[in-house]
N, C-alpha and C positions, 0 to 999 in steps of 0.2 A: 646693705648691699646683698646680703644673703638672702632675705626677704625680696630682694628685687628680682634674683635670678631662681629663687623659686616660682615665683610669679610667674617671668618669661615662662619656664619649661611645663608650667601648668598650662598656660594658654597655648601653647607648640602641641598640645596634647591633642587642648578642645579643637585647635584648627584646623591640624591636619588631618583628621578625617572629613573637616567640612572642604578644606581642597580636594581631596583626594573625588569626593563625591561630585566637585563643580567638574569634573574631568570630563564626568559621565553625559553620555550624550542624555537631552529631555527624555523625560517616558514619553514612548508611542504608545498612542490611542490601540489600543487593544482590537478594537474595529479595525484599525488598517490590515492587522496580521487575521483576523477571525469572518469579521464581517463580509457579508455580501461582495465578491469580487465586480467590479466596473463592467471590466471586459475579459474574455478568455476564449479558447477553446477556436480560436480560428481554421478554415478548412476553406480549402477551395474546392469548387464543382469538377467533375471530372473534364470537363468539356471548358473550363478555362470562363466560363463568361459567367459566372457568381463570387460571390465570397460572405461565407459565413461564420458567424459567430455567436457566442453566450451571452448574455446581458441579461437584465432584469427588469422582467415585463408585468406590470403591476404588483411589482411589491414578491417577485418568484423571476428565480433566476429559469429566459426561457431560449430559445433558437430565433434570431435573426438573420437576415441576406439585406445582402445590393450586390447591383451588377459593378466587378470587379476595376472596373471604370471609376465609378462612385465613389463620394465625400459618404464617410459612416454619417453623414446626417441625411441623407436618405436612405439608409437602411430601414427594414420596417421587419418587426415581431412576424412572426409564422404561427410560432407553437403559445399556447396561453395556460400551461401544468398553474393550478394553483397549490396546492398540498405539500408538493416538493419538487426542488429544483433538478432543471435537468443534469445529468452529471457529465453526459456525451452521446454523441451521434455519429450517423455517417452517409456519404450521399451515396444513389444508385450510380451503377456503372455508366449510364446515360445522361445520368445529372436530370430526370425529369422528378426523382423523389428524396427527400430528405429523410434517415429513419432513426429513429431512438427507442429506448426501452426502457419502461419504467415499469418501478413495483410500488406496494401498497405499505408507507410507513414504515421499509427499509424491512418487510418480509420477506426479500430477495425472492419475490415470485413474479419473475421480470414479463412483461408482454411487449410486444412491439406494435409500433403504430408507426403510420407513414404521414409524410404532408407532399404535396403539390405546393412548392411554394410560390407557383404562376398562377392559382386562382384566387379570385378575388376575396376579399377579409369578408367574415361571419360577422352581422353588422352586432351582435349581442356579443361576440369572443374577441372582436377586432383582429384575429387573425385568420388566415382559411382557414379549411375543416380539416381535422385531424380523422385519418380513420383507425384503427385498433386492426391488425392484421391476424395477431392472435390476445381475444379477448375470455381469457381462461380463467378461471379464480384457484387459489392452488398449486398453480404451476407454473413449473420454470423452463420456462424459452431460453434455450442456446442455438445462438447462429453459428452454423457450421462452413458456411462457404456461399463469397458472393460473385459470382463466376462473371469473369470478363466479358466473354461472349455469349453468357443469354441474361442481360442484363433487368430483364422484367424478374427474373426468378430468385432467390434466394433457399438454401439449404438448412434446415432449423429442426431440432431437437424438441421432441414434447415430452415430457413425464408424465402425462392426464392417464396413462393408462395402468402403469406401473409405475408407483412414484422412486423406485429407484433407478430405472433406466429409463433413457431418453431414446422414441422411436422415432425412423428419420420422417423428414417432409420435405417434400417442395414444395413452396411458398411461392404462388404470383403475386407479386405486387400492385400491377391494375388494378386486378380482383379481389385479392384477399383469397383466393382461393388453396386450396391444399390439399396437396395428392400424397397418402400414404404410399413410401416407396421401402423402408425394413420394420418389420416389428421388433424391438431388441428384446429379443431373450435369450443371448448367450454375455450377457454384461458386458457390451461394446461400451467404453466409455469415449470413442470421439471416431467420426470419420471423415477420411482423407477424399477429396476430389484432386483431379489435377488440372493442367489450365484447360482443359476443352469440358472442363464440369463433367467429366467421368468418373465414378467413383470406383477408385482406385485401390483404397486401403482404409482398414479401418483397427482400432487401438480396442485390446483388450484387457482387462486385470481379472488376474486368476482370482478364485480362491486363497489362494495362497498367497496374492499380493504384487504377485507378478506382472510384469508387462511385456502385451504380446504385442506384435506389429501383424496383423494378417492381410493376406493379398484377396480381396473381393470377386470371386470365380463365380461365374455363372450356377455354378452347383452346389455351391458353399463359402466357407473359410479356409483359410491356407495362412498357416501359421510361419513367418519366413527371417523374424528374427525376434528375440526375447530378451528382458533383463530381468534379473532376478529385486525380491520388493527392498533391495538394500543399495541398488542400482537404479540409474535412471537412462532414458533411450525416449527417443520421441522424434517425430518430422519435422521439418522444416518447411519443407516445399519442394516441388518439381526440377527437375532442370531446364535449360532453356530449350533442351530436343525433349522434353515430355514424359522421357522415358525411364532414368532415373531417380530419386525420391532423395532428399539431403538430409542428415542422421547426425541429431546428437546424440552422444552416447559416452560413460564411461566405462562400461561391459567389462567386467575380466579383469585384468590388470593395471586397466587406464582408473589413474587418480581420478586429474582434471580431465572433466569431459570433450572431447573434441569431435571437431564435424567430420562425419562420413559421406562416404556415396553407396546407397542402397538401390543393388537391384531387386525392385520384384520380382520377376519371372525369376531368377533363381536364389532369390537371400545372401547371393555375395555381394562385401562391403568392399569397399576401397576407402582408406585411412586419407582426408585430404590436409585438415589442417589443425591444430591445436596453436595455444597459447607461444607464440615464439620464444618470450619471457618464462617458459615456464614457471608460471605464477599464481593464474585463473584462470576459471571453467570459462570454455569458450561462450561467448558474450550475443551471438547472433551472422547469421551470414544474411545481405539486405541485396535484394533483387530489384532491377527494373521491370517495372509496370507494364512497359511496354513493349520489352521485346523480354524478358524471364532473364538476362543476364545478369551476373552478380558483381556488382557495382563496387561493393566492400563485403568484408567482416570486421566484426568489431571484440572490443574486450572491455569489461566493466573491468576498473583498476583503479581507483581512486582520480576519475576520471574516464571519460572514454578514451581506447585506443581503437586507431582504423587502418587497417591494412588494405589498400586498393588493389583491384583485379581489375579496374577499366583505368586505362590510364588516362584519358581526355577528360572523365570524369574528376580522376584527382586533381586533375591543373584546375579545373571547374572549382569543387571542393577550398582545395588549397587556396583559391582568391578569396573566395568569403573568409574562411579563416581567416586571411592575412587584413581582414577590415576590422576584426573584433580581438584584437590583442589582449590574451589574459581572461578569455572568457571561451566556454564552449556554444558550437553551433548545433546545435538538436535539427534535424529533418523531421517536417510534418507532411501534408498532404501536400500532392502533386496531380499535375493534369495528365491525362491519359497520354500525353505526349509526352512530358516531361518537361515541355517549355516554362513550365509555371510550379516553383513550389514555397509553399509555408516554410518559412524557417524563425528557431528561435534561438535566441542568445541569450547565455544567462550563465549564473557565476553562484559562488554562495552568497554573496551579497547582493545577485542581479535573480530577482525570482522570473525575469523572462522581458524582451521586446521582442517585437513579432515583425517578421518583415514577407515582404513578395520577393522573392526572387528568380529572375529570368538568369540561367546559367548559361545558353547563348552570347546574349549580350552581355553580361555580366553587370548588371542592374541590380537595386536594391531599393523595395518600396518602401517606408516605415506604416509602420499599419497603428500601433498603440503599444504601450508600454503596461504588463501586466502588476494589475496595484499600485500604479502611479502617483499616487499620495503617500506612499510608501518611502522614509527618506532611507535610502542605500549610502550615504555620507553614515548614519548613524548607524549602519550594522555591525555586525563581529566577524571576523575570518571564523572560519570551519573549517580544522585542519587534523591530517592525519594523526593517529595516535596511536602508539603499541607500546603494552606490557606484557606481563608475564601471571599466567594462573597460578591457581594452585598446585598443578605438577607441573608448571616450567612451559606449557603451553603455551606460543604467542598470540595474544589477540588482539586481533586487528582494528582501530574504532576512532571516532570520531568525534575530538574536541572542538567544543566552542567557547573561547572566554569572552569577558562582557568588554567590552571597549571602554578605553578611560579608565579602566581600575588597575593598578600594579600584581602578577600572579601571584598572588599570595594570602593563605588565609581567605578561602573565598567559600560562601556557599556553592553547593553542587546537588546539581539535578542531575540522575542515572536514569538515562531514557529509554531503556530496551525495546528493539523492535518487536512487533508482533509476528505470528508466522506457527512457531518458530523458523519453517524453511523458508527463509526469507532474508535478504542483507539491505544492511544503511548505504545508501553507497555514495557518493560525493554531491553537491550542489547547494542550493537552496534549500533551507527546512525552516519552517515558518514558525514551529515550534520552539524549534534550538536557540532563533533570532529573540524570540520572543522571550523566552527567560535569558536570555543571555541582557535584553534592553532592562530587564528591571536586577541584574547582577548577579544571577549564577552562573558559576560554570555548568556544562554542560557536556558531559560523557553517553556519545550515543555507540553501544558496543557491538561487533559483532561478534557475539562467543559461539563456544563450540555448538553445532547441531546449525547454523548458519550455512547458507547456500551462498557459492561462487569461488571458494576456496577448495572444491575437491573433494570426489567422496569421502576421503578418511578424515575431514574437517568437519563434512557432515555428519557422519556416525559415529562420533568422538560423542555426541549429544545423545545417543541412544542409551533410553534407559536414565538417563542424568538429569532430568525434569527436578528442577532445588537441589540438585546435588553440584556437579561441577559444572555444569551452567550458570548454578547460581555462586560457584567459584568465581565464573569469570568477571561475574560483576564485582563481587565484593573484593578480588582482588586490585581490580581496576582502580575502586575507591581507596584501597591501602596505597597504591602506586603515586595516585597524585596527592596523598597526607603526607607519602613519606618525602617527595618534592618539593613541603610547603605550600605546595598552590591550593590545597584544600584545608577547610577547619573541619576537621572530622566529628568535630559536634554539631556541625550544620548542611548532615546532607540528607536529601531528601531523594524519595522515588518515585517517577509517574511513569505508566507504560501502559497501551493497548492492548486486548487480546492475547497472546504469549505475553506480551509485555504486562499487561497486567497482572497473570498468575505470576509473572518471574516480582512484581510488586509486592503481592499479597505472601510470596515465597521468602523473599528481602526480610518483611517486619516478622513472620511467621520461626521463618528457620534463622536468623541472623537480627534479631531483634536491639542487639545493640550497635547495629551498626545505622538504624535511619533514622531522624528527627519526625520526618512526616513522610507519608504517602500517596498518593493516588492510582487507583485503581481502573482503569477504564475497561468495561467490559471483558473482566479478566476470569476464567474458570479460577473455584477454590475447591471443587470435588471431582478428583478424576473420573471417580465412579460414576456420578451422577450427568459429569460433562461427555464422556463418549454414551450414554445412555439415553442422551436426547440430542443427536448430532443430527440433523437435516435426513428423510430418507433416499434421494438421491448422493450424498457423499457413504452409499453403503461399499463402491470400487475404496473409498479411501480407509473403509474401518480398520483389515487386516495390516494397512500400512502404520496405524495407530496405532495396534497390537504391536509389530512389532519395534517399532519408536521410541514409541511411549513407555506403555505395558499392555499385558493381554489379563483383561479382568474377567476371563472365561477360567482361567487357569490358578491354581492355587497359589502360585510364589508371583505373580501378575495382580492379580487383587491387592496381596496385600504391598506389594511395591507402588500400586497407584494409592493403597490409603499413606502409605510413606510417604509419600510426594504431594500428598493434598495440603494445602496450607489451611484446610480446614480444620486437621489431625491436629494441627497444634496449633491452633486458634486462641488460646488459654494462654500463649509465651507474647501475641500482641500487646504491645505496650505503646506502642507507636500511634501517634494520632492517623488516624484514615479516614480518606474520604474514596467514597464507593459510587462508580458512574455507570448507568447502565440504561440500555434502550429497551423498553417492553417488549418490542417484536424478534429480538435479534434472534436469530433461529440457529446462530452457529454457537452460541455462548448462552442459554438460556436463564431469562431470568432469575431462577431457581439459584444460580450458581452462586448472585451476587446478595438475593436473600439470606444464603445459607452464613455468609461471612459477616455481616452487616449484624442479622441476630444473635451470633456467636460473639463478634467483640460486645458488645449491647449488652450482654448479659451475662462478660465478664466485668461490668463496669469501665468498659476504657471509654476512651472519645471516639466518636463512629458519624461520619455523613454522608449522606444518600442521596442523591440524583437518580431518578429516572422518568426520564421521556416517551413520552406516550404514542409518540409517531415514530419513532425512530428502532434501528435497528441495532448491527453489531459496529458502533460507532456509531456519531448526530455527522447528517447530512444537511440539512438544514441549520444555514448559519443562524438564525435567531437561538439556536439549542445551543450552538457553540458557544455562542458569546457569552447564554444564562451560565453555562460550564465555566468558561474561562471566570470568569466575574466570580462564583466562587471558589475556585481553586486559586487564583492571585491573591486572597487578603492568607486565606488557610495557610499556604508557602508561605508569606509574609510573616506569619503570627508567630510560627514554628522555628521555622531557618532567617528570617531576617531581611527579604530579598525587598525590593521599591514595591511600592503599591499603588496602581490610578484607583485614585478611593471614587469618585465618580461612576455611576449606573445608570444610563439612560433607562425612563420610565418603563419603554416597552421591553427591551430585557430585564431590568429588575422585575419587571409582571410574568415575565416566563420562568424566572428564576425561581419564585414563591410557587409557580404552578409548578413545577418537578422537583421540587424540593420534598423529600419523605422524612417524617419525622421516623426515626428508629423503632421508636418504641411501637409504632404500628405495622411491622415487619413480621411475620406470621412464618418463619423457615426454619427454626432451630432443627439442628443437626446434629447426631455427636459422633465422629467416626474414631473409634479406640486403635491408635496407633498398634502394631504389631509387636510382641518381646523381644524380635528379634530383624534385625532389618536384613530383608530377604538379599543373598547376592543374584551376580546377576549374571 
């Protein structure tokens, strides 16, 4: 009998985790969440009689139309990019041209090009002819303004001459033609038209890091309101009488920033609206197209909130909402009237259905559903999360558990956004879904030096680069060990750009706390990383300096060699893998070198990806998928998570093509941490 009930509780052992596992929804195909999207990017022409979209036109995701009437199967290709996909577009005021911009292998040296998409297909391209409006090598086009009523013209930024500032142009679109109208030599970083395409105003950054708002006088510049580089203050847009300019701002003693009314002619404000909740930095105020009314403002809050200023409009509003329960409605493009807009639905587990809708009538077209192969029965909730840092700090973030598994004892993936000024904010992540479908949890945080919670939220991060930033993660991780819902010997780190230094920072500075990591395009040397920064982000350097650190300066230097997770590259123990795009010009290859040689020849485990067309992140899903494909078994091997062991030929061939063995890694570095860690 004893033998018998030993037995029993030996097999209750083996089974229940083989139950536990039948819970789990199948692995998805890694393609549904990586691969080539179907359809996206929907827009309708100003003028109501098109509808456009993304699709994949010879094997490159490119711009399709049909008239708005039309079954998508007479939709026909316009644009034919083969190199790389387009990422977005947008039509002229008149709806007779279509324009997008693209760079070379993700060098962010963007050009624009136009299409006629009424003439006839290119019998060699199968689409009309594309023409190149600005065809520059080197430089970056910034559209500054596409003015209602002179709809042939567009407002656009060149760096060809100075490659740190951008001089203005107007841009015919017929022609291609362009009329120098500022040369910028007092470091204008943006200018303002208003709706009659008058150039109204334009945005300066001091020296010192400052921001100006200047009124554009016939005779000069007129300086009419500022914030200092630890503040932020920026336009919005016109009023509906033309005359005053909409201000966000948190200037002075405003935390959360809220929206003003800025006159020009004399630089006084009127205070209109902030955060009701006092909660968050005001979210956006959203104007009609066709008469400049303001229809709403909104708040990012772990969802959108929308407060209306049109009320016909809300009732409008409020019916669509009341057709998608439990999901939010996103606004896309709209006809010059308003009769006709894009709208999209979508949830954390709804990545988007797209519909037409007439707000008159109160119609509702279905147009397609985005990644439709995609099963949404099989996703995980994405739900709010808050703990507590290191000094008691709360932060604010974003859990995913895997569906089908009990919270407890789980792998966890720590997904830090990039930025840093930058926040995770509620919906769909494609990502989160993704490790969550093969069984980690997933904590995507927003720590301090994050944007939407209020200046003293943001400059809680200043100077904190691995220090209490990187508090915030690691407390996050103690949070849900000390819960149970995490095996704290199985948590791993992936993150982007910030995300990936706050990675390379994770194994570097807190070495027992990760199993494995991934690194995407993450600086490891502060020094070397603001030393090859893009020369037009020169308006952004002194905001580095003060952020970051100032490596001009003596206790600045050596605070960014304290902060490099290259300084202590020797305390890696943690298995890494390192992703990084050749061209990326914000994060340069160097960076990812320098880390990669250093574990390599402390002896630890070290793997390397980099893509040869690609920039700061792969735009091109065939890159993604070679990424994913090794980072799934890597996670697996380390922390334990499900694995699709399957490699379709032609990503497994991309994969061995970007794959760098280490040892041919040419970047050793050695930066000697400082005796004493500078304050601050």
């Amino acid at each position: 009998m004893k033998t018998l009930v030993l037995l029993a509780s030996t097999l209750a052992v083996l089974v229940a985790p083989l139950a536990v596992r039948a819970q789990q929804p199948p692995i998805i195909d890694r393609n549904l969440f990586f691969g080539e999207v179907e359809i996206s990017g929907e827009q309708i022409s100003p003028d109501g009689q098109f509808v456009s979209f993304l699709k994949p036109y010879k094997g490159t995701r490119n711009i399709w139309v049909k008239k708005t009437s039309e079954p998508f199967s007479a939709a026909r290709a316009v644009s034919a990019e083969v190199k790389r996909p387009i990422s977005g577009y947008f039509w002229s005021r008149d709806s007779k041209f279509i324009l997008y911009a693209q760079d070379a292998g993700g060098d962010e040296n963007f050009n624009v090009y136009a299409i006629d998409p009424t003439l006839a297909a290119d019998p060699v391209t199968g689409v009309p002819p594309t023409r190149a409006l600005t065809n520059l090598q080197g430089v970056l086009t910034v559209i500054y303004s596409v003015p209602r009523d002179k709809p042939d013209i567009i407002y656009i930024g060149l760096n060809d001459r100075d490659a740190r500032w951008h001089d203005l142009y107007e841009l015919r679109l017929s022609t291609g033609e362009k009329t120098l109208l500022r040369k910028n030599t007092e470091r204008i970083a943006g200018w303002v038209f208003d709706h009659d395409a008058t150039l109204r105003l334009a945005v300066r950054v001091t020296e010192a890091g400052d921001t100006e708002i200047l009124r554009v006088d016939p005779d000069g510049f007129k300086v009419i309101y500022s914030c200092g580089v630890l503040e932020g203050c920026g336009q919005a847009g016109f009023d509906a009488q033309n005359k005053l300019v909409y201000l966000v701002t948190n200037k002075g003693p405003l935390n959360l920033t809220e929206l003003e009314l800025l006159d020009p002619a004399t630089g006084a404000t009127t205070p209109v609206e902030s955060d009701p909740q006092k909660h968050v930095d005001f979210g956006g105020v959203i104007l009609s197209v066709a008469d400049d009314r303001v229809l709403f403002t909104q708040y990012q809050d772990n969802g959108v909130r929308r407060y209306f200023k049109d009320h016909a409009f809300e009732a409008q509003l409020r019916w669509l909402e009341s057709q998608f329960p439990g999901k939010e409605v996103g606004l896309g493009a709209r006809t010059t009237d308003e009769s006709l807009w894009i709208v999209s639905v979508h949830s954390d587990t709804e990545p988007g259905e797209i519909y037409v809708w007439n707000p008159t009538a109160q119609t509702l077209v279905h147009q397609y559903r985005v990644r439709e192969a995609l099963p949404r029965a099989a996703l995980s909730e994405r739900r709010p999360y808050h703990y507590k840092s290191s000094d008691g700090l709360d932060i604010p973030a974003y859990l995913t558990l895997p569906k089908g598994l009990p919270a407890a004892n789980l792998p966890l993936i720590v997904n830090p956004h990039g930025g840093p000024w930058a926040q995770e904010i509620f919906g769909y992540n494609g990502f989160a879904q993704f490790l969550a479908n093969r069984g980690y949890a997933v904590l995507q945080p927003n720590f301090r030096g994050s944007t939407g919670y209020g200046k003293a939220y943001l400059n809680a991060g200043n100077g904190e680069w691995g220090r209490k930033m990187q508090d915030d993660l690691t407390w996050g991780v103690k949070a849900l060990v000390a819960e149970g819902t995490v095996d704290r010997r199985r948590v791993g780190i992936v993150g982007i750009s910030y995300g990936g230094y706050a990675t390379l920072a994770g194994v570097s500075f807190t070495p027992d706390v990760y199993a494995a990591a991934v690194d995407i395009v993450g600086p490891s040397n502060l020094l070397t990383q603001i030393d090859k920064i893009p020369a037009y982000w020169e308006s952004f350097r002194k905001i580095w300096y003060t952020r970051v650190a100032d490596p001009t300066t003596e206790e600045g230097k050596a605070l960014s060699i304290a902060e490099s997770p290259l300084t202590r590259a020797k305390a890696i123990v943690t298995p890494l893998m390192v992703v990084q795009g050749k061209n990326d010009p914000r994060v340069n290859i160097r960076e990812s070198d320098q880390i990669v040689a250093a574990v390599r020849d402390n002896g630890k485990p070290v793997e390397y990806l980099v893509a040869p067309d690609e920039g700061h992140g792969y735009a091109r899903p065939i890159n993604n998928l070679a990424m994913v494909s090794a980072m799934e078994p890597f996670l697996a091997k380390y922390l334990g998570g499900r694995c699709q062991e399957d490699v379709p030929a032609d990503v497994a061939a991309k994969l061995k093509e970007i794959r760098v063995d280490p040892r041919t890694v040419n970047g050793a570095v050695t930066l000697k941490e400082p005796d004493a860690t500078p304050s601050k």
